[in-house]
C-alpha positions as CSV (number, residue, x, y, z in Angstrom):
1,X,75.3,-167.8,-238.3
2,X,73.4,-166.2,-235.3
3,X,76.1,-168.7,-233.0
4,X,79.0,-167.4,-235.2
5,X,78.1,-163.9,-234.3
6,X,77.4,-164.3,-230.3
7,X,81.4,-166.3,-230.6
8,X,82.9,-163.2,-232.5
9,X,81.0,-160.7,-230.0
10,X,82.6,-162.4,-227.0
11,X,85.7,-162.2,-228.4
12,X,85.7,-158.5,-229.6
13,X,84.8,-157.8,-225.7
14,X,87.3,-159.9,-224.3
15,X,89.9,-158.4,-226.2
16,X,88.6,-154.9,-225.2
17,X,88.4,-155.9,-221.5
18,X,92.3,-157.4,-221.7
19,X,93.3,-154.3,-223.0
20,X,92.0,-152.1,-220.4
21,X,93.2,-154.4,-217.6
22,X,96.6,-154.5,-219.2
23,X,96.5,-150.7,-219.3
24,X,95.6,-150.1,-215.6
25,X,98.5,-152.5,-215.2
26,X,100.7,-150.9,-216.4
27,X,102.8,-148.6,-214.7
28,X,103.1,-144.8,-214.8
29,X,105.2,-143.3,-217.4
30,X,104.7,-139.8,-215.9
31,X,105.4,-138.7,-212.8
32,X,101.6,-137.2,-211.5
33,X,101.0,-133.8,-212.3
34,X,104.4,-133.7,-214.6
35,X,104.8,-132.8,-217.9
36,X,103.9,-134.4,-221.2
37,X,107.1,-135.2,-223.1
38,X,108.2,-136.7,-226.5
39,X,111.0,-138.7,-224.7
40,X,111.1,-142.3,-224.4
41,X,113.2,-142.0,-221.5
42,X,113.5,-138.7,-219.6
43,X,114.4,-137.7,-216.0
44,X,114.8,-134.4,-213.6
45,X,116.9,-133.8,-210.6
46,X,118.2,-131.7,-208.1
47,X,121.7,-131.5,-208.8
48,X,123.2,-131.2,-205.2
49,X,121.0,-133.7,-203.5
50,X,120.0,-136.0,-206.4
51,X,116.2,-135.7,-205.2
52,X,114.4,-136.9,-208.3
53,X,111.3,-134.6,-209.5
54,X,110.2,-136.5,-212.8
55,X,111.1,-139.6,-214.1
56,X,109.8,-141.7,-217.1
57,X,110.8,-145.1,-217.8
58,X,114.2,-143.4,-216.4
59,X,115.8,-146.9,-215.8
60,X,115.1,-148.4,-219.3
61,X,118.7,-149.0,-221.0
62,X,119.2,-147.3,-223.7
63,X,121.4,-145.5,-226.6
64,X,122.6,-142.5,-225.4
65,X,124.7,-141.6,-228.8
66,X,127.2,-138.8,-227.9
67,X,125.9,-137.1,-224.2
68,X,128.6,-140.7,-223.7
69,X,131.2,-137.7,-224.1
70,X,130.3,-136.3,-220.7
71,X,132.4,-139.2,-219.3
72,X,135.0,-139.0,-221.9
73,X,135.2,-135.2,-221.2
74,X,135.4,-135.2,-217.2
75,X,137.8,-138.5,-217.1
76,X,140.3,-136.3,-219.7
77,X,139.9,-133.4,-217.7
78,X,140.3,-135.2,-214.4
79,X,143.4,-136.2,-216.1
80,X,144.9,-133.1,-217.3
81,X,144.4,-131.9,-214.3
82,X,147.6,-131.4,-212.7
83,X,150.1,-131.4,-215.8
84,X,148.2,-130.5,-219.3
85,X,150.2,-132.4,-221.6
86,X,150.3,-132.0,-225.5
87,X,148.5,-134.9,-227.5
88,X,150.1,-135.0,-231.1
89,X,147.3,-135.8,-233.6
90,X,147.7,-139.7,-235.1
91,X,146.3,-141.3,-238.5
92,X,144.8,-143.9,-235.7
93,X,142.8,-141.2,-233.9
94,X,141.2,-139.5,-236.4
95,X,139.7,-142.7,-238.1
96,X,136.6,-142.5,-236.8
97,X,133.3,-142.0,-238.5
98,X,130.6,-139.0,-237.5
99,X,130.4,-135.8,-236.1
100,X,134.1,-134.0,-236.0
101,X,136.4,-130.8,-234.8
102,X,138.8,-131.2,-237.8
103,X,141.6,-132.9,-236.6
104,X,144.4,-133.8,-238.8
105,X,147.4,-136.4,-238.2
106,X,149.9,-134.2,-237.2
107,X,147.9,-131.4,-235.0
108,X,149.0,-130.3,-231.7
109,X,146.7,-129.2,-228.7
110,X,146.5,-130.2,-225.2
111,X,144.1,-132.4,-224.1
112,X,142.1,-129.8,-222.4
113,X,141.5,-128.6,-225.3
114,X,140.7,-132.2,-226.5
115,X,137.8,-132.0,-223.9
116,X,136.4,-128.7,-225.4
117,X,136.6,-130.1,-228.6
118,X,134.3,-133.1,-228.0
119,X,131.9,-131.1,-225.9
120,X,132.0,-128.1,-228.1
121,X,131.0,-129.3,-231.3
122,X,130.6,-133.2,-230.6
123,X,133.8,-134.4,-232.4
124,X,134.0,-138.3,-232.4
125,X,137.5,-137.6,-233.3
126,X,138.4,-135.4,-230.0
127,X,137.0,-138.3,-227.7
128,X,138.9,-140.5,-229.8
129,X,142.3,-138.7,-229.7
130,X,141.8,-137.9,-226.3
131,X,141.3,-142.3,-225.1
132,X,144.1,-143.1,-227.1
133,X,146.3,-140.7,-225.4
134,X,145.2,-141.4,-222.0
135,X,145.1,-145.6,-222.0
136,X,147.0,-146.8,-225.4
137,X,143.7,-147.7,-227.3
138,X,139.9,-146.9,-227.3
139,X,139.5,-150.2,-225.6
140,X,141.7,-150.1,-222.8
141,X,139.5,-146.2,-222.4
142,X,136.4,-147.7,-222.4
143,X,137.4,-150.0,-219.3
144,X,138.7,-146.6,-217.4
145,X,135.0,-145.2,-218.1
146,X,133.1,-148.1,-217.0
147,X,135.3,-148.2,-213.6
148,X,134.1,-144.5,-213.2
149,X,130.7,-145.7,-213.9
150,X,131.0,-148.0,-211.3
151,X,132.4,-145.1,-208.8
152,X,129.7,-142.8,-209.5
153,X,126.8,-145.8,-209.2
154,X,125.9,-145.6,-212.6
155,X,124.3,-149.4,-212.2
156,X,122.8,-150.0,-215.1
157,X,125.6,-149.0,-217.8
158,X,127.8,-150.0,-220.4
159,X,130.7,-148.2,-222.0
160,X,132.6,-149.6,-225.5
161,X,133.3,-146.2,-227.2
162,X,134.5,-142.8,-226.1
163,X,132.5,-141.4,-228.8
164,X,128.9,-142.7,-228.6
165,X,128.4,-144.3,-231.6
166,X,125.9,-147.0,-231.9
167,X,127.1,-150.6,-230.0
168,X,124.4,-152.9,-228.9
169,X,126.7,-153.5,-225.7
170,X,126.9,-149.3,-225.1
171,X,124.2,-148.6,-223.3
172,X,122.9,-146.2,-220.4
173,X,119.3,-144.8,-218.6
174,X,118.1,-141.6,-217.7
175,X,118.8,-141.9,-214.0
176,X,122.5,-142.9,-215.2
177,X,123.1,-139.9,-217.3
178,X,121.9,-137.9,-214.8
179,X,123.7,-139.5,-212.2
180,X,127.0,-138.9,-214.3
181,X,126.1,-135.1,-215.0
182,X,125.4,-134.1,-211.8
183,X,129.1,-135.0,-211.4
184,X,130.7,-133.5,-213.8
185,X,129.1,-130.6,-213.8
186,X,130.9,-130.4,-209.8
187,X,134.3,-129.9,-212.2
188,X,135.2,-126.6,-212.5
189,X,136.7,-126.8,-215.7
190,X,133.9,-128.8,-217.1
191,X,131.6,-126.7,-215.9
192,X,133.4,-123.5,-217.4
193,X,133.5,-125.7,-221.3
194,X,130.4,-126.8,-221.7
195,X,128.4,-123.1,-220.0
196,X,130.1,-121.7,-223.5
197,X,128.0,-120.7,-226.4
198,X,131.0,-120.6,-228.5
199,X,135.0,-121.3,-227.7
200,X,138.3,-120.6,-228.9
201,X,140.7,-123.6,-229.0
202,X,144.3,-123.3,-229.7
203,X,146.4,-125.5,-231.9
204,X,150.1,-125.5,-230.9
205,X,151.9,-126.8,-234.5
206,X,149.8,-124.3,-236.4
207,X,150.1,-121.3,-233.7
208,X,146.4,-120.6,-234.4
209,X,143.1,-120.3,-232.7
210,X,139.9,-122.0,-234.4
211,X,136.4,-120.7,-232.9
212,X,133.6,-123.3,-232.5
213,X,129.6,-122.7,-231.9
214,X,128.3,-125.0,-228.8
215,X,125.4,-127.3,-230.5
216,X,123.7,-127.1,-227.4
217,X,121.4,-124.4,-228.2
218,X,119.8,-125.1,-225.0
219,X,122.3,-122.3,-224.1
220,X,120.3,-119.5,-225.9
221,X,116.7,-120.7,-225.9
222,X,116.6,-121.4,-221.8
223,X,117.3,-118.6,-219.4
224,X,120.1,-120.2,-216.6
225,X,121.1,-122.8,-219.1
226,X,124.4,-123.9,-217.8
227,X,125.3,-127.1,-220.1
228,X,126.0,-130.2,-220.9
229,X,125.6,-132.2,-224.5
230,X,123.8,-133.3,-227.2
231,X,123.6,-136.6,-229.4
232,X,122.1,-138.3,-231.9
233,X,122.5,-141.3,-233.9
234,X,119.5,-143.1,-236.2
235,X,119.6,-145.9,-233.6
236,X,119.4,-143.6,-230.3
237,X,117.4,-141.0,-231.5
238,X,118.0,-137.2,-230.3
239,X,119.0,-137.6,-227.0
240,X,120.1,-134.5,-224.5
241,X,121.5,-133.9,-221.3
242,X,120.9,-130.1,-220.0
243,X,122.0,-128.3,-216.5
244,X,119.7,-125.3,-214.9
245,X,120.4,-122.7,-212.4
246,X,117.6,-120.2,-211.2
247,X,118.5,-118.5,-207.5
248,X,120.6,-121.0,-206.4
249,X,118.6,-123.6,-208.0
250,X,120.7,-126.2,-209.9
251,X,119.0,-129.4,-211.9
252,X,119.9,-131.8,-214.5
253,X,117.6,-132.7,-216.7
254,X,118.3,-135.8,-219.4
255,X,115.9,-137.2,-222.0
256,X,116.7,-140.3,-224.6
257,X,115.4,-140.5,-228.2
258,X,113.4,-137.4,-227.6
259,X,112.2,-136.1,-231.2
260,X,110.9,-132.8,-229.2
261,X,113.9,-132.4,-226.9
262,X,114.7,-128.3,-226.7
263,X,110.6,-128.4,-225.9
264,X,110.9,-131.4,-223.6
265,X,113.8,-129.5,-221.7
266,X,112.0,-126.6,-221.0
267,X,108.9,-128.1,-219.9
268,X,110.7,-130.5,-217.4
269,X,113.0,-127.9,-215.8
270,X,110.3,-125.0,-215.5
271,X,108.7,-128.3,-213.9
272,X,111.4,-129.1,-212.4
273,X,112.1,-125.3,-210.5
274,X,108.1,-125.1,-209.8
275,X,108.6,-127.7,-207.5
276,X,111.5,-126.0,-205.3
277,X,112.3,-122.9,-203.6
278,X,115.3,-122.0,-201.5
279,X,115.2,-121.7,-197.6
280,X,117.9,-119.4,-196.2
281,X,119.9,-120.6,-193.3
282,X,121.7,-117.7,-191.2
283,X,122.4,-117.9,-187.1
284,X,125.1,-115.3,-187.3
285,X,122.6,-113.6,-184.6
286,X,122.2,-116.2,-182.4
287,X,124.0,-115.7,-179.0
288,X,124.1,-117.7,-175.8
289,X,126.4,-117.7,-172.5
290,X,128.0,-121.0,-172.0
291,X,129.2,-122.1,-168.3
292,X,132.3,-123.6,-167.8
293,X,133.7,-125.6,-165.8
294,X,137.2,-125.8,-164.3
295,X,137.9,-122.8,-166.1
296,X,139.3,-119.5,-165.3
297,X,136.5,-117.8,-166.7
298,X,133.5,-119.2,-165.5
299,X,131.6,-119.2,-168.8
300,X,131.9,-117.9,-172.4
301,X,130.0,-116.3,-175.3
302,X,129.0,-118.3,-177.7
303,X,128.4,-116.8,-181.4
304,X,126.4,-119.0,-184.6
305,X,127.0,-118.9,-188.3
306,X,125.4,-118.5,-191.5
307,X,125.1,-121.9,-193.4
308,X,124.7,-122.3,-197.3
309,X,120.8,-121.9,-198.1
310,X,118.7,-125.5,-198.3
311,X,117.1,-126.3,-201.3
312,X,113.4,-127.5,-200.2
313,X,110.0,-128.7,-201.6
314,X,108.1,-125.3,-202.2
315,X,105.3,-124.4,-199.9
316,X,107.7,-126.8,-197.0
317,X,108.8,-123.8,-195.4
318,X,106.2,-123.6,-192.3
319,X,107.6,-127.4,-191.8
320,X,111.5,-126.7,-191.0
321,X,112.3,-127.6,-187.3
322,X,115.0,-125.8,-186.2
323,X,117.2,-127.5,-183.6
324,X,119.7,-125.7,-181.2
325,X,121.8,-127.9,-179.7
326,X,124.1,-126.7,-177.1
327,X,125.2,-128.5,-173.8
328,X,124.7,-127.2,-170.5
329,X,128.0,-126.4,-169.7
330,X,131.8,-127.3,-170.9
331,X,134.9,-128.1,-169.7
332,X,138.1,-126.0,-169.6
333,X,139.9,-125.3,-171.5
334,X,138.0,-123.5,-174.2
335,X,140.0,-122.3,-176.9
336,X,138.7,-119.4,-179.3
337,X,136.4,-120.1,-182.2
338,X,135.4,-123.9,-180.6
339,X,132.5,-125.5,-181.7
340,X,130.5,-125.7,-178.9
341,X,127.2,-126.4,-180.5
342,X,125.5,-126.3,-183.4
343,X,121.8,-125.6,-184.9
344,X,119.9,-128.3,-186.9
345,X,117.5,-127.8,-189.6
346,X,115.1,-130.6,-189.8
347,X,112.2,-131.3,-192.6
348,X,109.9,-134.5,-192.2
349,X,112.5,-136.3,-190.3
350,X,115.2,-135.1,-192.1
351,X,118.4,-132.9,-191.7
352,X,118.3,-130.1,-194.4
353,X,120.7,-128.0,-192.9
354,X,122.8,-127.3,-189.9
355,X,125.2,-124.2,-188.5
356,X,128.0,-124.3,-186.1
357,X,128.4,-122.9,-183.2
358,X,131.5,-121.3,-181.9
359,X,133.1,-120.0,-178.8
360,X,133.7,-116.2,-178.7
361,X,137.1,-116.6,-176.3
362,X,139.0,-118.5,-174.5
363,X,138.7,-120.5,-171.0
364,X,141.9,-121.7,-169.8
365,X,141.8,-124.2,-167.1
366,X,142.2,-123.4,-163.4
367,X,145.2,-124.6,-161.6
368,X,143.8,-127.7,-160.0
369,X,144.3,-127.9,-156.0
370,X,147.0,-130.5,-155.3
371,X,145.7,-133.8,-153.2
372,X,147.1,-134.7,-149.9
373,X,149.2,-137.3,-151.2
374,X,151.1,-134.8,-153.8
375,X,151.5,-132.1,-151.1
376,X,153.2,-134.8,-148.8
377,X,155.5,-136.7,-152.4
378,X,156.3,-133.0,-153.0
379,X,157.5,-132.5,-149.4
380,X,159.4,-135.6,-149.3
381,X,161.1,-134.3,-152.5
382,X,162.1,-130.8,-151.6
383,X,163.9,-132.7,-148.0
384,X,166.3,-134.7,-149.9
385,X,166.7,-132.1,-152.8
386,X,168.2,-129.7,-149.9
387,X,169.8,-132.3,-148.3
């Protein structure tokens, strides 16, 4: 008995010691310091630069329901770009299961309006429309949105449907979404659908407007809520993509089968913006004399400019190098508004920033003083010219 005991004790605290060694194994699912999130999956950035300032398990494939619309959306738009033509509403498009925007066989809108409609309110029948009417089939679509993938480095995804729903071969991750976001949101028109709480979309057979509410409602509970989409399905879970801008500020954040996720978006981009302030970049002082040589003038004056303002770590500020780089002297000729120069930002090794700088005038170039040789071919010339 007392031998069975001392065997069961030694195995109770071998399984305790394998569990804490395979916990401080493990790695981090939180980035230090970050916040605490219901997400499985979950990931901030800074939109321009791509700068990552949270991640958790951010490249673990996954579901990602119908934020797989963002793609849809910006590959229609991209399309309608130049010449917005008319999709006429088949049987084939609308049979499709899941969220919808009411299509019916027979309906007229552009697909613009195709693109609202599946970022608007979700419908699985808008993506749908809108793939058949751009490559012949959802299938022959969901080869176009995988080549984009592969344009924008999305590396680790999958497209089969324009809609989202559940495939075990349509897959994403965090970093991915965020990745594809990021560029989307750089489309104008994209951008101006999806910053809507609610939008009026046109139907040309019926000559009538129908108005739809935005399910993001990101858009009303987060102050500089700019987009994107929602989605859910049982297998994905909710999952969420959301876009930010506080004083020039701009970040994605994206989280997958998050049961928290209006919580989890505000706790990640108020993260996120903690971590960032802007720096202002302006030389439009900055003047200098520049010599020149073989010029007219012997030197002009050269002017800087105000660049667009950097987007640094906050509390970096005391850090930024600037770098003014102007030769010792040009040649001629020197037309008006040159670059000349310009002036560098550096942080930790690297360029943030950087202004030109211009000439304020012109330097033509001196007549150059003719060689012996020319003076005498010249001579030579003029004899048999008069002769």
């Amino acid at each position: 008995m007392v031998a069975l005991c001392k065997k069961s004790l030694c195995a109770i605290l071998a399984g305790v010691v394998s569990f804490f060694l395979s916990v401080s194994a493990a790695p981090a699912a939180f980035a230090e310091g970050g916040p605490q999130v219901s997400a499985q999956a979950a990931i901030v950035i800074h939109a321009d630069s791509g700068k990552v300032l949270y991640e958790k398990n951010a490249d673990e494939q996954r579901s990602m329901a119908s934020t797989t619309k963002i793609m849809t959306a910006l590959i229609a738009l991209e399309t309608a770009a130049a010449d917005d033509p008319v999709v006429t509403i088949t049987d084939e498009m609308v049979r499709v299961e899941g969220s919808s925007m009411g299509l019916q066989p027979g309906d007229q809108l552009t697909l613009k309006s195709l693109a609202a409609g599946m970022l608007i309110v979700s419908g699985n029948d808008a993506a749908n429309s809108a793939a058949i009417a751009i490559s012949g089939s959802t299938e022959a679509f969901a080869e176009k949105m995988n080549q984009r993938a592969q344009e924008l480095g999305m590396e680790h995804t999958h497209f089969v449907t324009p809609s989202g729903l559940d495939d075990d071969a349509h897959y994403s991750t965090a970093r991915d979404m965020a990745t594809l976001a990021a560029a989307a949101m750089k489309n104008p028109d994209f951008a101006a659908i999806v910053g809507q709480k609610a939008m009026n979309i046109s139907f040309i057979t019926q000559d009538q407007t129908r108005r739809y509410t935005n399910h993001n409602k990101l858009l009303n509970l987060y102050e500089g809520c700019t987009g994107v989409k929602t989605g859910f399905t049982k297998k994905s879970g909710r999952c969420l993509v959301s876009a930010a801008e506080r004083d020039g500020i701009r970040l994605i954040a994206v989280t997958l089968n998050a049961p928290d996720d209006w919580n989890d978006h505000m706790a990640l981009l108020n993260d996120g913006f903690s971590q960032l302030e802007c720096y202002p970049v302006d030389d439009s002082g900055y003047t200098a004399t520049l010599p020149v040589t073989g010029g007219l003038a012997r030197s002009v004056q050269v002017r800087g400019s105000a660049g667009e303002v950097a987007v640094i770590p906050r509390g970096a500020a005391e850090r930024v190098r600037r770098i003014v780089e102007l030769p010792r002297f040009v040649y001629a000729p020197v037309m008006e508004q040159q670059a000349v120069g310009r002036v560098r930002y550096i942080l930790d090794g690297e360029e943030i920033a950087e202004t030109v700088l211009t000439a304020q005038g012109c330097a033509e170039q001196a007549p150059r003083e003719k060689s012996l040789w020319e003076r005498l071919v010249e001579a030579v010339r003029t004899f048999f010219q008069i002769e």
